[in-house]
C-alpha positions, 0 to 999 in steps of 0.5 A: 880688262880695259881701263875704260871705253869712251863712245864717239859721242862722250869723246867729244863732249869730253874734248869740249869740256877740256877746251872751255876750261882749258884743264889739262886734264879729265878727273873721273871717279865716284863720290857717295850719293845718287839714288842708288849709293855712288855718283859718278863724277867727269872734272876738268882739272889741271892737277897732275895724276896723283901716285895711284891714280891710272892714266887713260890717253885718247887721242888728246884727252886725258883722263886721270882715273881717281886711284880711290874708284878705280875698283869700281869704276875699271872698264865701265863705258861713257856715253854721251846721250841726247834723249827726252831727258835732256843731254848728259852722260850715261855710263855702263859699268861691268862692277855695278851691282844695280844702276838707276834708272837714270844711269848716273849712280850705282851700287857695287 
């Protein structure tokens, strides 16, 4: 399985968000929350990766995948959409059991 798939379009909304914060790093993972259980969160950060946590290299993105979601975050695709909604990132999960409507939270 794959650690994780990033769009075109996420990567370089990514690319951006590590340039205006000038972290060297991508901290992505879950917290509880959302209308459906887990929120994903995408944090720029300088901290390096801790012991468990996976790294996924882009290019010249990093991303540390939080060792504590990565059961429930391992091969899920982010995107990057410009809707009526407004622009955010969407993520498609392999391990979610249901997403809301709005594709920011799930449950495993």
């Amino acid at each position: 399985m794959t650690l994780l798939k990033i769009t075109e379009k996420a990567f370089f909304q990514l690319k951006n968000i590590q340039k205006n914060y000038n972290s060297k790093y991508i901290l992505f993972g879950i917290k509880s929350g959302g209308c459906n259980g887990f929120d994903y969160f995408l944090k720029p950060t300088n901290q390096v990766p801790e012991k468990y946590d996976e790294l996924y290299i882009k290019d010249d993105i990093k991303i540390i995948l939080c060792n504590k979601s990565l059961l429930y975050i391992l091969g899920t695709e982010i995107d990057y959409k410009n809707d009526i909604l407004g622009n955010s990132f969407k993520f498609n999960n392999p391990n979610a059991k249901s997403t809301c409507g709005c594709g920011t939270s799930f449950s495993a």
